[in-house]
C-alpha positions as CSV (number, residue, x, y, z in Angstrom):
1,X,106.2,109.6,105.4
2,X,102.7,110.9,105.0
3,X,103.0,113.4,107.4
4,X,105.9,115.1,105.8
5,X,103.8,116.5,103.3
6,X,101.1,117.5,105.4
7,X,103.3,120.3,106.6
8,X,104.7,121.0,103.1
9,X,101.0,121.8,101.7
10,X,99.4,119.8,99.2
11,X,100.7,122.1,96.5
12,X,104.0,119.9,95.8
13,X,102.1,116.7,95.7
14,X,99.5,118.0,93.0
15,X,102.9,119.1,91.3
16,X,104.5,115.6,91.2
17,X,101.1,114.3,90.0
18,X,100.9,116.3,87.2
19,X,103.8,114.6,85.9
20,X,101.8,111.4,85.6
21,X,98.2,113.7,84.1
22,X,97.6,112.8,80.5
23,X,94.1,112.9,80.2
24,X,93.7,116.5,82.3
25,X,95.0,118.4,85.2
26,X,94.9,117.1,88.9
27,X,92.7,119.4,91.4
28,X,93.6,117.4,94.4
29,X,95.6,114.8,96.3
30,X,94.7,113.2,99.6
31,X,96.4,110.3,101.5
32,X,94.5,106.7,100.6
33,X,94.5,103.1,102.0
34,X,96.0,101.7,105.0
35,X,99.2,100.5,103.8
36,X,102.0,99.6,105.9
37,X,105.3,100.3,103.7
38,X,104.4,102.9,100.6
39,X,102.9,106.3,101.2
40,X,100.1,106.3,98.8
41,X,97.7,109.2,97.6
42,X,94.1,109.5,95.1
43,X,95.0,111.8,92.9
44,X,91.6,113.4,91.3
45,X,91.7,114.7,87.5
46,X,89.6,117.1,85.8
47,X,88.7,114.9,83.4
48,X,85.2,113.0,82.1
49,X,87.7,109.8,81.1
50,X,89.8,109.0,84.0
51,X,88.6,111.2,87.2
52,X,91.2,109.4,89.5
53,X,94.7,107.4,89.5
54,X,96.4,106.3,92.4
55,X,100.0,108.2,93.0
56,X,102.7,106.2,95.0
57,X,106.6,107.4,96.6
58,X,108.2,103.9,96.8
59,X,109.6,102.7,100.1
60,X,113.2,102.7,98.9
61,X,114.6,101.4,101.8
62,X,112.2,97.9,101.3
63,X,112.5,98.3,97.9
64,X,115.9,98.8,96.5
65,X,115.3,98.4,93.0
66,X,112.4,100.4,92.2
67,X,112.7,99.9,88.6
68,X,112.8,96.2,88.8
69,X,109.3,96.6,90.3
70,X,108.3,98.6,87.4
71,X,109.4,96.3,84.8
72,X,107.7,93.7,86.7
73,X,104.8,95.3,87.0
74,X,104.4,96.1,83.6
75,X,105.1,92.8,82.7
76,X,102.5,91.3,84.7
77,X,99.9,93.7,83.5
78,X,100.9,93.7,80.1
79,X,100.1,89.7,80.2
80,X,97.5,89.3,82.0
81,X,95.5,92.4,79.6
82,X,96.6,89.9,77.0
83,X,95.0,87.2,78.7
84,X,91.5,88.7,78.9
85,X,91.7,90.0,75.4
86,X,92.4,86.3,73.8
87,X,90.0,85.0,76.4
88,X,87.5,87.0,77.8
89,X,86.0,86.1,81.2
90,X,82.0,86.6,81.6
91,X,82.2,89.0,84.9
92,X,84.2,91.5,85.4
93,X,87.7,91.8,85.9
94,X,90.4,94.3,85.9
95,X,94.1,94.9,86.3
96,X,95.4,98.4,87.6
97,X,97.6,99.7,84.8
98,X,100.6,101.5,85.0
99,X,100.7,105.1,84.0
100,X,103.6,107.3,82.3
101,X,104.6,110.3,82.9
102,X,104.7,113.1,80.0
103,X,108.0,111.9,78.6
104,X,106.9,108.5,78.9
105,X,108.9,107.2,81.9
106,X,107.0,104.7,84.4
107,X,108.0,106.7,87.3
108,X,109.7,110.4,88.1
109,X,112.2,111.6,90.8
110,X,111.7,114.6,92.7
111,X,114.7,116.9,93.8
112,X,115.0,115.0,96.8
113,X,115.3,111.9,94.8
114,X,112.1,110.1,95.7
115,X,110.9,107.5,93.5
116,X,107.3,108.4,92.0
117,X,104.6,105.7,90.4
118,X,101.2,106.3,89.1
119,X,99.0,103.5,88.9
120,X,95.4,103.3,87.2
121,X,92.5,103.3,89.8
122,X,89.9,100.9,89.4
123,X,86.8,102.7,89.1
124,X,83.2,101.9,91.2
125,X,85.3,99.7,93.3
126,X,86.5,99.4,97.0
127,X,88.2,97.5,99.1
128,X,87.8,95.7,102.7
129,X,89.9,95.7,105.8
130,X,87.8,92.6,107.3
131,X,85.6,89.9,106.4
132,X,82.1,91.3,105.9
133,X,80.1,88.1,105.6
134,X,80.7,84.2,103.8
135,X,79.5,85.7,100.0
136,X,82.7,88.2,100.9
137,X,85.1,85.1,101.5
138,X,84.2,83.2,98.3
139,X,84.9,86.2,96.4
140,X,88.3,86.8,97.9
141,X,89.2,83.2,97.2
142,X,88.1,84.1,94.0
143,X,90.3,86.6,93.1
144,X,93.6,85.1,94.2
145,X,92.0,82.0,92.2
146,X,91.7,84.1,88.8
147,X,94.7,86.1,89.7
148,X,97.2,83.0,90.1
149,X,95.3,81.7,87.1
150,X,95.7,84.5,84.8
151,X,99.3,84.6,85.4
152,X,100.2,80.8,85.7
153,X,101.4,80.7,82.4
154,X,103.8,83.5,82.7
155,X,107.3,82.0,83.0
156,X,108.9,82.5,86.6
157,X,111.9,83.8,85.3
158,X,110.7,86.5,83.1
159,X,110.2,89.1,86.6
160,X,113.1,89.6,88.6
161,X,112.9,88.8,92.3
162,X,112.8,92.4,93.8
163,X,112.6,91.3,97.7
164,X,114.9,88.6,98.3
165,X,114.4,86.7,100.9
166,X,110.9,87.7,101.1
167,X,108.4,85.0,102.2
168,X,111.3,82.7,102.5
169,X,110.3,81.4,106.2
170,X,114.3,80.8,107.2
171,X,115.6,83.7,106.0
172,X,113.1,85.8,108.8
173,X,114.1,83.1,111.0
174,X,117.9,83.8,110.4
175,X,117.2,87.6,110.8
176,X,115.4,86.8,114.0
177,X,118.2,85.0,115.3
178,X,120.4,87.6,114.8
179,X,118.7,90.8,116.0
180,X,117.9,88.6,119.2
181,X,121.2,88.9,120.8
182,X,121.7,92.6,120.1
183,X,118.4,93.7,121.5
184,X,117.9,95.5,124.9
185,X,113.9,95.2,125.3
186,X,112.2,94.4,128.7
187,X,111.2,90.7,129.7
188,X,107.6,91.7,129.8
189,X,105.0,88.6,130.0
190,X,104.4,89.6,126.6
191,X,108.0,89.5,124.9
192,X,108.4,86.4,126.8
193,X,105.3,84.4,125.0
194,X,106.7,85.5,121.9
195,X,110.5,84.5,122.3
196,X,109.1,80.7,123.7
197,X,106.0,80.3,121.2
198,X,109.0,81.2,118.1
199,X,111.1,78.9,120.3
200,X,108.8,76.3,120.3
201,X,107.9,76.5,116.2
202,X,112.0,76.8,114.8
203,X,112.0,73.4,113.3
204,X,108.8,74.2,111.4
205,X,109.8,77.4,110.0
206,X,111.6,75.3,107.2
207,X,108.6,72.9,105.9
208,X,107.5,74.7,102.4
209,X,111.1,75.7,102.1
210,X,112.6,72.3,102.3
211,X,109.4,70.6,99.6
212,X,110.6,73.6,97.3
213,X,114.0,72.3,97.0
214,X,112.7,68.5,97.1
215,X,111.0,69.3,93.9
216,X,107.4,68.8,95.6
217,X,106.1,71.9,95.5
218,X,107.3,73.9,91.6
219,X,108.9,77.6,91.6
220,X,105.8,79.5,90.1
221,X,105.0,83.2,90.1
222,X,103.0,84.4,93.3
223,X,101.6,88.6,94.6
224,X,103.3,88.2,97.7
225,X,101.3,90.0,99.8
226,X,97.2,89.2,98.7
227,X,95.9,90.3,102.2
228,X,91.9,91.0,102.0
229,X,92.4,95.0,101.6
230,X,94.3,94.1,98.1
231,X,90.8,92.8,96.3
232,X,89.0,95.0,95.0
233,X,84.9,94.6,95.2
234,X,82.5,96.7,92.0
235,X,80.5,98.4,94.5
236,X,77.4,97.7,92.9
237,X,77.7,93.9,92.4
238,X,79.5,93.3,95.3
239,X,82.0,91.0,93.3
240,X,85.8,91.2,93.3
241,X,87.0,92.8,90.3
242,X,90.6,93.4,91.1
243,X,93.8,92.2,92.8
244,X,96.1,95.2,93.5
245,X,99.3,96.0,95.2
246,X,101.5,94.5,93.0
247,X,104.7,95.4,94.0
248,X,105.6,92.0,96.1
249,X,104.8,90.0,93.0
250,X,108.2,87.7,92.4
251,X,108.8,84.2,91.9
252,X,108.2,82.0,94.9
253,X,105.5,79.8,96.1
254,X,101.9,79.8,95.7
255,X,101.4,78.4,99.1
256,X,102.6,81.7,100.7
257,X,99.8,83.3,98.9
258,X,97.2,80.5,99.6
259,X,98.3,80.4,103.0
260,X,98.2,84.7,103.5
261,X,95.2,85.1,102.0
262,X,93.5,82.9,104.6
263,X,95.5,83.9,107.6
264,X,94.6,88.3,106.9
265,X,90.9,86.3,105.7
266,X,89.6,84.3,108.3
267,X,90.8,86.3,111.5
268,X,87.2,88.2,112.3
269,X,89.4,90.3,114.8
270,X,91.4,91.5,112.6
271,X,95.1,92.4,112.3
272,X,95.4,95.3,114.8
273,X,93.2,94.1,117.5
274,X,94.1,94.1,121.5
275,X,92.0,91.7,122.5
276,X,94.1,88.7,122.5
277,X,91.4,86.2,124.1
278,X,89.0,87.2,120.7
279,X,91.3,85.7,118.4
280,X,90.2,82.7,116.4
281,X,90.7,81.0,113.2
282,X,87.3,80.6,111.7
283,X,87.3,77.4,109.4
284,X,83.5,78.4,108.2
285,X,85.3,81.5,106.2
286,X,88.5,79.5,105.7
287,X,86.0,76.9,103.8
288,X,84.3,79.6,101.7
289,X,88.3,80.8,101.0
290,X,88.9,77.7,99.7
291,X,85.7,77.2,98.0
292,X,86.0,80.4,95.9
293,X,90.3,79.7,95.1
294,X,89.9,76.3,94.2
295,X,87.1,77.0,91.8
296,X,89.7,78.7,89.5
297,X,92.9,77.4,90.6
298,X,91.8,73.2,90.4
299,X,93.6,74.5,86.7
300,X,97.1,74.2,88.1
301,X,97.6,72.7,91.2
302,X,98.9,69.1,91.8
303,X,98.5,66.4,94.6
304,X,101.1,67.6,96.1
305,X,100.2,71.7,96.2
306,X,97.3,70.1,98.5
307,X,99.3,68.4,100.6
308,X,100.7,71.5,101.8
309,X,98.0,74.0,101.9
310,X,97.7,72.9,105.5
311,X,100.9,73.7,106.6
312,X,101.0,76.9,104.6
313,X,98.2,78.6,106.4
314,X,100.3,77.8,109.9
315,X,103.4,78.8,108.5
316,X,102.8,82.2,106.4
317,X,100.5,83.2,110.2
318,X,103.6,82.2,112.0
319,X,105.8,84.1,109.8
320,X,104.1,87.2,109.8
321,X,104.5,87.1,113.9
322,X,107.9,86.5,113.5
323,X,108.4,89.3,111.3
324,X,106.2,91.9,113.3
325,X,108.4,90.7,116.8
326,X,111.9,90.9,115.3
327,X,110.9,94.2,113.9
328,X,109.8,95.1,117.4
329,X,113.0,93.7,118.9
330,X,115.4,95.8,116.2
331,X,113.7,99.4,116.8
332,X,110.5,99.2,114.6
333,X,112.7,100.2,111.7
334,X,110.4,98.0,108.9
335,X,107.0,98.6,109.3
336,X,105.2,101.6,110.1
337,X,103.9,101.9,114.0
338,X,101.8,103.8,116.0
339,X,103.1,103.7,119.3
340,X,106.8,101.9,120.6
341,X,105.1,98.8,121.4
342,X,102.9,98.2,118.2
343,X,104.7,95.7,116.7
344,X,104.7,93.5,119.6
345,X,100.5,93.7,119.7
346,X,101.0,93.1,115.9
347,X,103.1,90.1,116.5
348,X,101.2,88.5,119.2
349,X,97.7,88.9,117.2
350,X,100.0,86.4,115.0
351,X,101.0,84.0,117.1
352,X,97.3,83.5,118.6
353,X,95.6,83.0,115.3
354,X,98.6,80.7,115.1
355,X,97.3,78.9,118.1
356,X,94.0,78.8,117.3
357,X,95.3,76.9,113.6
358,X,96.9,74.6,115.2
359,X,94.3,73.6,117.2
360,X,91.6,73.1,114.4
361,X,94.5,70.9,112.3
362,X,92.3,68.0,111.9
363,X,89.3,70.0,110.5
364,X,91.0,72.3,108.3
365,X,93.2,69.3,106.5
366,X,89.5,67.5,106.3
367,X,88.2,70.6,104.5
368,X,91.0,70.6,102.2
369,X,90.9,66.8,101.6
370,X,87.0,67.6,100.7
371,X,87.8,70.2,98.1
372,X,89.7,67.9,96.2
């Protein structure tokens, strides 16, 4: 973790990203972003052409084939540059590249055996944890829009599928199910609402799952994890120029995607709240979503990808609960906490935006059925 290096000085990290310098030596590297499974560092560079690039230590026990992420990744982004080049868009867009080191390898070990990546930063850009206003919302329904678009002709088959399981609704289920028994936490009023709200919702868990295998919904390629924080915004036009975080990017569903993007977008209170009662689903930024997705991705999607868009937002919110309580139930041992009880705030956050979806069904499916 982060903190690890902290006490080793900063003199090893600047090492390691030297592996990665081509254009110039790095002067510093501080910790960057918020994410909740890689440690990731800006790396600064000495150089007029490329003054930063984003340096990564992989998660190794989520990812267990670092090198199929890689070749994924380079896939992608090897494509989608294509893409642009044949057919340039009129705004901005870019796609983080990935970097090689000196002996032109896309990552490095270190004695320990960590696994190192380098990835391009996009420059005069940031990023968002919340909404900022409804001009912010089209935009991130842009980008997943353009970035589903730019890869949609990109066979399924040609990346591997690095997380299996992931965003596969039963299978978290399943895991649930199975940790449950072994688990020794307290019946609080708070693990209780969770264990009868997943209770309650077990029969659901299966809907996009089951239309996937019916043949209603097609096996496409999707990010995996397009949370607001993974779009980037040029911070002079305020307009997104950049999907990043690519590492969750498999074959799956666009749904999950669809459905993730609204759930991280249209939460005003945001992920890590603890004020339960403040929790809503806001169908004005949830329209805007839409709005700014369905502008670029009307390209691809069939009758019935809207049939489902509905359900998708419920489920992938749902999901995300489920995940955050099991982890909470097994010991915190898959996302990163704060404090012991952190994944159970986390979880419950969930399963009140959950609530607050399901109780605005009839006017999000009408907003849908609008867009059409």
């Amino acid at each position: 973790m982060i903190e690890e290096f902290n006490t080793q000085g900063a003199e090893n990290l600047v090492a390691i990203a030297n592996q990665f310098a081509q254009l110039g030596k790095v002067t510093s590297v501080k910790a960057f972003g918020s994410g909740n499974i890689n440690d990731t560092f800006l790396a600064t560079l000495d150089s007029p052409k490329e003054q930063h690039f984003v340096l990564q230590r992989i998660n190794t026990q989520v990812f267990r084939q670092p090198q199929l992420i890689m070749q994924n990744m380079r896939t992608l982004t090897e494509h989608v540059q294509k893409r642009l080049q044949d057919t340039p868009l009129n705004r901005r867009w870019e796609v983080p590249r990935v970097l090689l080191t000196k002996n032109a390898q896309d990552h490095w070990k270190d004695a320990d055996g960590s696994f190192w990546r380098a990835i391009s930063f996009i420059q005069g850009s940031q990023s968002f944890d919340s909404m900022r206003d409804r001009s912010h919302a089209k935009e991130i329904g842009y980008a997943l829009g353009m970035f589903h678009n730019l890869i949609s002709d990109l066979p399924a088959e040609k990346l591997a599928d690095t997380l299996k399981g992931f965003h596969i609704t039963p299978f978290y289920l399943q895991h649930y199910q199975e940790v449950l028994p072994k688990t020794s936490v307290s019946q609080s009023f708070e693990v209780n609402y969770c264990l009868q709200f997943v209770s309650d919702r077990q029969a659901f868990a299966h809907i996009l799952e089951n239309a996937k295998s019916e043949g209603k919904l097609p096996l496409r390629l999707m990010h995996g994890d397009p949370k607001i924080n993974n779009v980037m915004f040029d911070i002079v036009t305020q307009q997104a120029v950049s999907v990043i975080d690519l590492d969750t990017v498999k074959p799956g569903l666009v749904h999950y995607d669809i459905g993730d993007c609204l759930r991280s977008g249209c939460n005003p209170a945001g992920e890590e709240t603890e004020n339960w009662e403040s929790i809503y689903f806001d169908t004005d930024l949830c329209q805007e979503i839409l709005q700014g997705y369905l502008a670029v991705a009307k390209a691809f999607l069939t009758e019935n990808d809207y049939a489902y868009i509905y359900d998708a937002i419920r489920l992938i919110t749902f999901e995300l609960g489920l995940r955050f309580f099991a982890d909470y139930l097994a010991g915190n041992v898959y996302f990163k906490v704060k404090h012991p009880e952190h994944n159970l705030a986390r979880a419950i956050v969930q399963f009140k935006l959950t609530e607050s979806i399901e109780s605005q069904e009839t006017q999000i499916r009408k907003i849908i059925q609008d867009m059409k």
